[in-house]
C-alpha positions as CSV (number, residue, x, y, z in Angstrom):
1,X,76.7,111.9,107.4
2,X,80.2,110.1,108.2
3,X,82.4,110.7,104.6
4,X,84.1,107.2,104.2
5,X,87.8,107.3,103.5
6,X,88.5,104.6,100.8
7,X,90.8,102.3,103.2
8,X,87.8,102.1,105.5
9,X,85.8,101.7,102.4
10,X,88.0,99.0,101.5
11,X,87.2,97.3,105.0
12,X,83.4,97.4,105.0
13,X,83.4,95.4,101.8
14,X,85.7,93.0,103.2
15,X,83.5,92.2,106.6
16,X,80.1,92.9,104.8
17,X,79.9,92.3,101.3
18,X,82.0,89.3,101.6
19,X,83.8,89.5,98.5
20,X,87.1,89.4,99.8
21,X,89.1,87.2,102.5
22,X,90.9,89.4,104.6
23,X,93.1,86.4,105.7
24,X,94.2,86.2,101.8
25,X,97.4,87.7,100.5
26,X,96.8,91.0,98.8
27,X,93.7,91.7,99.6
28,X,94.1,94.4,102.3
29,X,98.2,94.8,101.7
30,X,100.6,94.4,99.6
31,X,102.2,90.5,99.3
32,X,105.2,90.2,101.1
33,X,108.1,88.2,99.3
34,X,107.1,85.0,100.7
35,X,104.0,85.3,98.7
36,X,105.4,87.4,95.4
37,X,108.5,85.8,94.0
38,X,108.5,88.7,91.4
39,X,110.1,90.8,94.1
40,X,113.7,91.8,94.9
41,X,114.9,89.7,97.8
42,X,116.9,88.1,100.0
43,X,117.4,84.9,102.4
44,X,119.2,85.9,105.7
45,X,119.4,84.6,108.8
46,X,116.4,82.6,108.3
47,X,113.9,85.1,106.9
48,X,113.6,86.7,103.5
49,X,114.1,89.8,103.1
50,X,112.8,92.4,100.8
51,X,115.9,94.2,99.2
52,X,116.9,95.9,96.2
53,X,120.9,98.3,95.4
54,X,121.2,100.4,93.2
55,X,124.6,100.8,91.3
56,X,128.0,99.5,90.9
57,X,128.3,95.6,93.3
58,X,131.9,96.6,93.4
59,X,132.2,100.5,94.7
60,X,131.7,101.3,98.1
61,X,128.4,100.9,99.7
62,X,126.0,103.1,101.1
63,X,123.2,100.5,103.4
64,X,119.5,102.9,104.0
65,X,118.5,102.1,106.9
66,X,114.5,103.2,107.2
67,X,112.5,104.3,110.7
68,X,109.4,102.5,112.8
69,X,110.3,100.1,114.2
70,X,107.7,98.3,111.5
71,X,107.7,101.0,108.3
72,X,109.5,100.0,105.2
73,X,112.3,102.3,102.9
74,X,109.9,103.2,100.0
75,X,110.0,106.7,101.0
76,X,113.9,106.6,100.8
77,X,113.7,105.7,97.1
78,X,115.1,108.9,96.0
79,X,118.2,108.4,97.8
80,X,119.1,106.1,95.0
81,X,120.6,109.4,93.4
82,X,123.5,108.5,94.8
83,X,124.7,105.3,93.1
84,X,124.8,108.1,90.1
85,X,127.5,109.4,92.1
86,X,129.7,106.2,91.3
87,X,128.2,104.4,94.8
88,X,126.7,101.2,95.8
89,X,123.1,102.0,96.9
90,X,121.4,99.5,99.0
91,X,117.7,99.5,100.8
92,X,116.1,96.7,102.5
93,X,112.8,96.2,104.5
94,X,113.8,95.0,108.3
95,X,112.5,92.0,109.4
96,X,109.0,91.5,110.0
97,X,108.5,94.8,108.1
98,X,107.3,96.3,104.8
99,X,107.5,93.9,101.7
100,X,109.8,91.0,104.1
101,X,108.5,88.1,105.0
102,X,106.3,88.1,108.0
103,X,107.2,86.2,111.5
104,X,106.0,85.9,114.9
105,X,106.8,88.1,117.7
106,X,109.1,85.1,119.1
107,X,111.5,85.9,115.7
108,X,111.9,89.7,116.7
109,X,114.3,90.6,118.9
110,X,117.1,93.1,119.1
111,X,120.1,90.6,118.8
112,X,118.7,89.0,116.2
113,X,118.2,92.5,114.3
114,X,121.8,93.3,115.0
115,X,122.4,89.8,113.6
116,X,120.5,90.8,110.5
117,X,122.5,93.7,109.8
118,X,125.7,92.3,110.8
119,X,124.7,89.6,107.6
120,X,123.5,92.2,105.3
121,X,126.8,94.2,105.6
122,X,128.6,90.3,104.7
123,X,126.1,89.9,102.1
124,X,126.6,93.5,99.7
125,X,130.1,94.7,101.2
126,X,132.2,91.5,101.3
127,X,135.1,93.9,100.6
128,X,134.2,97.5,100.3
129,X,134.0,100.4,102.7
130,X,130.4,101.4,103.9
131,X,128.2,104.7,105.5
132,X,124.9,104.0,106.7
133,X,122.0,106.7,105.8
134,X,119.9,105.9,108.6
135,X,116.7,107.7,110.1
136,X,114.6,107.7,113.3
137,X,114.1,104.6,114.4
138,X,117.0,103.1,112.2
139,X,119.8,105.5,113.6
140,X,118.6,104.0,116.7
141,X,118.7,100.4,115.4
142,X,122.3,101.2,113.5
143,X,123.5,102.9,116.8
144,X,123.0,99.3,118.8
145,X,124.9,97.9,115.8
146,X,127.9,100.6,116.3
147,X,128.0,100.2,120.2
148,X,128.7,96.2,119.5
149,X,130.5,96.5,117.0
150,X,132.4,99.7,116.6
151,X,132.9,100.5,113.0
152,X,133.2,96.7,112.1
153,X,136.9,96.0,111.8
154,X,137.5,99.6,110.0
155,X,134.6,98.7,107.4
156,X,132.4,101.1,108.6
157,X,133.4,104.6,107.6
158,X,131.0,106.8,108.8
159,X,126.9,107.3,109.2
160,X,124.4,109.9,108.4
161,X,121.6,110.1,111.2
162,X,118.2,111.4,110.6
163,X,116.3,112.6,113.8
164,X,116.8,108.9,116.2
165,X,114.7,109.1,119.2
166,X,116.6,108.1,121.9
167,X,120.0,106.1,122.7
168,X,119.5,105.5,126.3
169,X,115.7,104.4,128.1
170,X,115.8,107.9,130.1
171,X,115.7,109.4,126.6
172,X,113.4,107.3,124.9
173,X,111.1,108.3,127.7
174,X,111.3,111.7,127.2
175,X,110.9,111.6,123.4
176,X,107.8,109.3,123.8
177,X,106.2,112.3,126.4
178,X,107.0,114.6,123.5
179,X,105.8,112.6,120.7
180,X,102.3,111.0,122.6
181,X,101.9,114.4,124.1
182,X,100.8,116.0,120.0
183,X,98.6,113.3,119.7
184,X,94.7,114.5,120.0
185,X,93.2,111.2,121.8
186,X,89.6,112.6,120.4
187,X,90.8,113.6,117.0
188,X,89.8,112.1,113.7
189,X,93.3,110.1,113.3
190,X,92.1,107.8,116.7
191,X,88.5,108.0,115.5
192,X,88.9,106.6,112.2
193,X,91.1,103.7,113.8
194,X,88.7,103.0,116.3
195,X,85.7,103.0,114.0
196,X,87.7,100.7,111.5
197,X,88.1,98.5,114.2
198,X,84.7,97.4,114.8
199,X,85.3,95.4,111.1
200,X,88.7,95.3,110.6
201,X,90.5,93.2,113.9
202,X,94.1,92.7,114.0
203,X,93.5,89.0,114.5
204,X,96.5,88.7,111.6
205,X,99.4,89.7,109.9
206,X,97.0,91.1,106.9
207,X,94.2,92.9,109.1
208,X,97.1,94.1,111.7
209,X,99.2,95.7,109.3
210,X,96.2,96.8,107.4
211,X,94.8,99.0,110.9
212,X,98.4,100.3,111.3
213,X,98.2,101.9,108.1
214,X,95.9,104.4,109.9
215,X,98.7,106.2,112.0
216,X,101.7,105.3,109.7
217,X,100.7,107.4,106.8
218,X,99.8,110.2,108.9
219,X,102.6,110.2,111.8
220,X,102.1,112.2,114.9
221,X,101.3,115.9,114.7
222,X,104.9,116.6,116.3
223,X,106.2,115.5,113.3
224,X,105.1,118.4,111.4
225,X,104.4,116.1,108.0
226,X,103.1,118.1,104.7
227,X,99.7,116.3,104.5
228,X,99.8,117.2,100.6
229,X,102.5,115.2,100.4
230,X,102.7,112.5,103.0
231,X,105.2,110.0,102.2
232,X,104.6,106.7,101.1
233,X,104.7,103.3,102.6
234,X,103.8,99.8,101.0
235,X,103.1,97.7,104.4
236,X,104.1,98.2,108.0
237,X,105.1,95.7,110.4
238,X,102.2,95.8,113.0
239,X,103.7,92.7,115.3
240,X,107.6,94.7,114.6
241,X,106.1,97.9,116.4
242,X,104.3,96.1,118.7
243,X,107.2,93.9,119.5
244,X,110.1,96.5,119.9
245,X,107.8,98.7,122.1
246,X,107.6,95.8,124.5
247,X,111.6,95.5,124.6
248,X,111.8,99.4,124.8
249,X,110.3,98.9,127.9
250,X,113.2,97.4,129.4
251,X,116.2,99.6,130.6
252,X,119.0,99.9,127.9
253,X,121.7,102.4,127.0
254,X,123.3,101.9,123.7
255,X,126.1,104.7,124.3
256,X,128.1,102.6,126.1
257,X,131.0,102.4,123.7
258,X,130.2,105.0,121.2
259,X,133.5,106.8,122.1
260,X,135.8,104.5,120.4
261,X,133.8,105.1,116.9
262,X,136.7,106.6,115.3
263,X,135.1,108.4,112.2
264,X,132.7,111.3,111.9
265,X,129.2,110.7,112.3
266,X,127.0,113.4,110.8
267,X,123.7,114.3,112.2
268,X,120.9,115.8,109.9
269,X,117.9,117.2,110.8
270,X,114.3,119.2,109.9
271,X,113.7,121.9,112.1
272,X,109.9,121.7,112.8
273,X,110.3,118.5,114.8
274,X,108.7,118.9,118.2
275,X,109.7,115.3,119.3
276,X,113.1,114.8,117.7
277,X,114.1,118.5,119.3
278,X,117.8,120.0,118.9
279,X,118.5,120.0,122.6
280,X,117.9,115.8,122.9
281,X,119.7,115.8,118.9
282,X,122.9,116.7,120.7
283,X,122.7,115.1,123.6
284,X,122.8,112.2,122.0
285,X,126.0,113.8,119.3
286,X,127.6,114.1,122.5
287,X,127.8,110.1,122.9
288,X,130.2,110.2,119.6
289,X,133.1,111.5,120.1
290,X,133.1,112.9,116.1
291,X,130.0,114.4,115.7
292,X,128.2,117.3,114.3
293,X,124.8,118.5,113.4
294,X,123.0,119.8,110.7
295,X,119.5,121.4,110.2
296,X,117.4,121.7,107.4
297,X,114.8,124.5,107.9
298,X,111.4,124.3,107.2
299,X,110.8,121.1,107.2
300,X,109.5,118.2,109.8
301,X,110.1,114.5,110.5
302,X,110.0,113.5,106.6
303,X,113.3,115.7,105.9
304,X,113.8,112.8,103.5
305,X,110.8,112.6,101.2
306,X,110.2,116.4,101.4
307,X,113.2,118.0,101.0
308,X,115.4,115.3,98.8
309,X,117.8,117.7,97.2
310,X,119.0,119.9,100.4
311,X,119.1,116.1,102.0
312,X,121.5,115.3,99.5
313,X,123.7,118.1,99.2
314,X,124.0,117.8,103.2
315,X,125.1,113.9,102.2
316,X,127.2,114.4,99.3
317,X,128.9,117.0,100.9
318,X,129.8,114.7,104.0
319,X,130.7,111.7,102.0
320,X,133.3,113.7,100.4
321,X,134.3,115.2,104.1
322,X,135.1,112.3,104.8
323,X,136.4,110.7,101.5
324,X,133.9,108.6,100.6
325,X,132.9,110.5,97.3
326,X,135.3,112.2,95.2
């Protein structure tokens, strides 16, 4: 007899015992700030934005930037260790993504992301330096912002990237062959998905992100997660990862002025990652022009959540590097 996991449990009482509207904020997710006031937020560029920082408002600024596209920065929690460290500690769900207000697919785009960053910095550092602590899909996402940009008028001082897929379309391409190519398309990860499906539809925001709980929790195999401690997540953006695969589609290379970024860029890495591997890692070092990389052994995609302290030390020991810390 089929065991029943509880968020499949959760959707069988939904459709059958009609107890619950699935359309109805909270029932299947977590609330959003649109629909909680009691959370941390902000309104930028015409969204709102859950957000939180940790710290001193006045000492220099370290901005979190989490992965997806669509996941949110409760894993990246611990990282607030570092406003002990006399820093300005900032995290913030992306548009369209964990806690933030949800939009239609016509409000995500990539400009408009850059935008949203390009605000946030405006918003905590009006006057103070800033790294970035970025990972995955948000040292990709940070990356765009850096190719624009540069390092902002000299307010940009450096960034630590955790394992980002791809810079360039010919890249993302070959990390997406890595990364779909651990997935087991009769396993028990696409079963259950496709089994909740016959109750659950993605007809909403609610039911959508509810059914992309399924593979955010557990990640792809490459990623080598401990399934005794998978790390957690409040809410993903369903339409945000559906959206951003569409535009992926499209030829882009975000290296194209990567070599006047002036300060050192530090790249940090688990070693059991089959997707984010050390040969396409410094390929895409190679686009800054002060770059190194580090590995952490042992340890997969979730270098972050599983292995916090030797992350740290990695950090701290950069931001002082670079003069950040003292």
């Amino acid at each position: 007899m089929r065991t029943i996991k509880p968020p499949l449990l959760v959707a069988l009482t939904v459709s059958l015992a009609g107890c619950l509207c699935a359309n109805d904020p909270g029932n299947l997710v977590p609330r959003t700030v649109a629909e909680d006031p009691s959370l941390p937020a902000i309104d930028l560029n015409g969204t709102r934005l859950h957000s939180e920082a940790f710290g001193n408002p006045d000492a220099p600024v370290i901005i979190v930037m989490h992965g997806g596209p669509g996941s949110d920065y409760r894993a990246y929690l611990p990282l607030k260790a570092l406003a002990d460290d006399g820093l300005y500690v900032l995290f913030w769900d992306q548009r369209g993504t964990g806690l933030s207000e949800r939009l239609d697919p016509d409000a995500i785009d990539l400009d408009v992301y850059v935008e949203d960053l390009r605000l946030l910095i405006e918003h905590y550092a009006p006057h103070q330096p800033v790294v970035f602590v970025a990972k995955s899909w948000g040292a990709m996402y940070l990356t765009r912002f850096i190719n624009q940009y540069g390092d902002y008028n000299g307010r940009i001082k450096g960034a630590v990237l955790t394992e980002p897929g791809a810079f360039t379309d010919r890249q993302l391409s070959a990390y997406m062959a890595r990364l779909q190519g651990s997935l087991n398309l009769v396993g028990e990860q696409f079963n259950d998905a496709l089994w909740e499906g016959q109750f659950v539809s993605p007809a909403d925001h609610e039911r959508a992100d509810y059914r992309a709980f399924q593979f955010a929790l557990k990640g792809a195999p490459s990623d080598h997660r401990d399934p005794n401690n998978l790390p957690p997540i409040w809410r993903p953006g369903a339409i945000v990862t559906a959206k951003m695969a569409k535009l992926a589609k499209q030829p882009f290379d975000w290296t194209t002025n990567l070599a006047t970024f002036p300060n050192q860029v530090l790249f940090l890495r688990g070693d059991l990652n089959e997707a984010a591997t050390l040969e396409s890692q410094n390929e895409m070092a190679a686009a800054y022009p002060n770059a190194r990389i580090e590995t952490i052994a042992g340890v997969g995609h979730e270098v972050i959540w599983e292995r916090t302290d030797e992350y740290l030390t990695h950090t701290r020991a950069y931001l002082r590097e670079i003069g950040f810390l003292q």
